[in-house]
N, C-alpha and C positions, 0 to 999 in steps of 0.2 A: 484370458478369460478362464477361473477356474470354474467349469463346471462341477454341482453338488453330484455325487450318484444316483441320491433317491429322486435326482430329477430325471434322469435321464431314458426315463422311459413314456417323458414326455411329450407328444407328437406335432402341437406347437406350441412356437413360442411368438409373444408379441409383445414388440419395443416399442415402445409409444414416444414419439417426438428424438427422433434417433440423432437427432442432430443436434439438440438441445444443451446436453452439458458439454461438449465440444466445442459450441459458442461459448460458452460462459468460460471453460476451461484456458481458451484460446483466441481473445477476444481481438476486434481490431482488423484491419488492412495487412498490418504489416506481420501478423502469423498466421495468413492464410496458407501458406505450404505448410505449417507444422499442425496446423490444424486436419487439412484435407489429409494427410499422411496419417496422423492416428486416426482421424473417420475412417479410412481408410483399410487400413492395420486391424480395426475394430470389426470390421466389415466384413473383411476376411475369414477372422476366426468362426463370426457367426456362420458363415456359407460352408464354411468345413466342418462345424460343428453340427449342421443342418443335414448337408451331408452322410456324412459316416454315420448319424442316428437317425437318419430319415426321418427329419421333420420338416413341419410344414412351420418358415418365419413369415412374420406379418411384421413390417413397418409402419410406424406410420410417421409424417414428418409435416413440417411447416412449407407453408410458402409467403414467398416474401414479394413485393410490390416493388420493382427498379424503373426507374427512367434513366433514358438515354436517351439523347438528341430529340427531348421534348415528347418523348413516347413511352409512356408507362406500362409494363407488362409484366407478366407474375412468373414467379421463375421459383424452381422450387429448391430449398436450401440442401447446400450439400452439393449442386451441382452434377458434374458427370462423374465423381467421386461416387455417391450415391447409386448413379444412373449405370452404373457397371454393374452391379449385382442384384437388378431390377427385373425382373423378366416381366412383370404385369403391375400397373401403373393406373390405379383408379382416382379421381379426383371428385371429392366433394364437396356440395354447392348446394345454396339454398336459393331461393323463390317462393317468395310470400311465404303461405306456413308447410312447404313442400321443400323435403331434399332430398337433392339430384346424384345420382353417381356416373360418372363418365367413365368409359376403359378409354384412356389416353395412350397406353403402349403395352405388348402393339397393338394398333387399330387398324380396322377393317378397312382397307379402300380409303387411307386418310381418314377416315370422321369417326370421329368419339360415337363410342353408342351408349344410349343413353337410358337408364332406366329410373325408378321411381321407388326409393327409399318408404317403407311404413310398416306398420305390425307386421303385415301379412309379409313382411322381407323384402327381398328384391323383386320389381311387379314391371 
């Protein structure tokens, strides 16, 4: 990753769908290792880039809907590739004309907590 200079007085930065051209780049079953290793590789530079300039990175990324043995559940893309350089972990959800944000890691005592997205911010 070559960072520009005039940016780097930056203090965050934020990837939006960080897993996205990865997929595209890397498609299929059969390059998931070449895949996870540059999400990966990619991963890294930003954590040391965040690092040494002291910023704050914001991700954001997809999730995806798997079944296994007749059980459907949402898993978020990227894996524990991702899940290594995650230190806080919010998930967003809607409900009628209401959306929800949950801190999913780490959380309190097991349970997501849970507040209430609108003008006024986080409520």
């Amino acid at each position: 990753m070559v960072v520009d200079p005039r940016v780097s007085i930056a203090k965050l930065v934020v990837v939006d769908t960080v897993t996205k051209n990865f997929s595209l780049e890397f498609p299929g079953r059969e390059r998931t290792g070449r895949r996870q290793g540059a999400l990966g590789s990619y991963l890294n530079r930003i954590a040391i880039d965040a690092y040494l300039h002291r910023r704050v990175v914001l991700l954001t990324n997809r999730v995806a809907s798997v079944t296994r043995n007749g059980v459907s559940q949402d898993v978020n893309v990227g894996g524990l590739t991702v899940g290594r350089f995650v230190s806080k972990s919010i998930r967003l959800g809607r409900e009628g004309g209401s959306v929800y944000a949950n801190l999913e890691y780490p959380t309190r005592a097991g349970r997501p907590v849970e507040c209430k997205l609108s003008e006024k911010g986080f409520e």
